[in-house]
VEXDREN-2710 file (C-alpha; in Angstrom, 1 decimal):
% VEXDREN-2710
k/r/px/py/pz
1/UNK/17.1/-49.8/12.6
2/UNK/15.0/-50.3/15.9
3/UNK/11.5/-48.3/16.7
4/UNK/12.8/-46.3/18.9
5/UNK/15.3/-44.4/16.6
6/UNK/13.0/-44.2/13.6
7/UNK/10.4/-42.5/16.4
8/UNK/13.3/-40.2/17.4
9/UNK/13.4/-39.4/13.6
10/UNK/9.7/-39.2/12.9
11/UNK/9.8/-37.0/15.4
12/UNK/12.9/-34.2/14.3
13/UNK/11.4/-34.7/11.1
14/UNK/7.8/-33.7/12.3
15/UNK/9.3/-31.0/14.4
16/UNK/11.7/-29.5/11.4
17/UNK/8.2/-29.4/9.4
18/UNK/6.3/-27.3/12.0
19/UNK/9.6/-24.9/12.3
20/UNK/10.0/-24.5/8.4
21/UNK/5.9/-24.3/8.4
22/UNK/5.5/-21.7/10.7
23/UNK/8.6/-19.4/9.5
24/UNK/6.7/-19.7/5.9
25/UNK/3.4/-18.6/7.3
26/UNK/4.9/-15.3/9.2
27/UNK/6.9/-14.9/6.0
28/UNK/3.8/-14.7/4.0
29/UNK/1.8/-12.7/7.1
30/UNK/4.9/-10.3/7.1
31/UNK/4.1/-9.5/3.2
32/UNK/0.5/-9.2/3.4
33/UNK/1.0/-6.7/6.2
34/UNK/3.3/-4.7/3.7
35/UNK/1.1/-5.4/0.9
36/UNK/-2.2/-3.8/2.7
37/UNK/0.5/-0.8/4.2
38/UNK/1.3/0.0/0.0
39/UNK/-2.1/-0.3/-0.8
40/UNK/-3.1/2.3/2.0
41/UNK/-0.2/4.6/0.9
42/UNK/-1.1/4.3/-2.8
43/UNK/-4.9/5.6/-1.5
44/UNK/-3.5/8.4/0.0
45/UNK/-1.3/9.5/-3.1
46/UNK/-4.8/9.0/-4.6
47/UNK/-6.6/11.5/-2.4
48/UNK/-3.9/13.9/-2.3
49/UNK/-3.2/14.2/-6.0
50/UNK/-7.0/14.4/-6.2
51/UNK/-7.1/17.3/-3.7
52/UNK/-4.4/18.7/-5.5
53/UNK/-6.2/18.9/-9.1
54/UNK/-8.8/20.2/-7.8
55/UNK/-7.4/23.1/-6.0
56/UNK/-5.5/23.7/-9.3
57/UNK/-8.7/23.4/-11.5
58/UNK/-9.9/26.2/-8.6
59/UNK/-7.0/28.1/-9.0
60/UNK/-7.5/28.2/-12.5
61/UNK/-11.0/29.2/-12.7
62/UNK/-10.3/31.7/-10.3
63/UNK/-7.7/33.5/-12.8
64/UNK/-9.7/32.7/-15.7
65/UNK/-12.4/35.0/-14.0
66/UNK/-9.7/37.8/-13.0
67/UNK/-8.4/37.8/-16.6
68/UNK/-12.2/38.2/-18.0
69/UNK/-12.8/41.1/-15.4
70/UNK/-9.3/42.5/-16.3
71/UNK/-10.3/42.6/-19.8
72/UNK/-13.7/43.5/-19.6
73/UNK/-12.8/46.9/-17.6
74/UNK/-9.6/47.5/-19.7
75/UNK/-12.1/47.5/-22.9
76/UNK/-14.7/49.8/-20.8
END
């Protein structure tokens, strides 16, 4: 084989290396992106079922203290 051919090769093969080498690193860019997006939507599940017991645990307490009052003046 002559130099100039094996450069001609050194060089698709170099370039076919960059190509595969750059698609892998958006790949891997693309599923960090949708990585950090599920972890943002699993925080907000977080907050909102949070918010959500807590206006149940109100709710409760609330009728708890209706119930007592209920009873208290049906006993009067």
């Amino acid at each position: 084989m002559s130099i100039p051919v094996i450069a001609i090769i050194g060089g698709v093969l170099i370039s076919l290396a960059g190509i595969f080498t750059d698609a892998y690193t958006r790949k891997q860019k693309i599923k960090l992106k949708a990585l950090e997006r599920e972890v943002e939507l699993e925080k907000l599940r977080l907050e909102t079922y949070t918010m959500e017991t807590e206006k149940m645990r109100l709710e409760l307490e609330h009728s708890k203290v209706l119930l007592l009052e209920e009873k208290h003046n049906s006993t009067k």
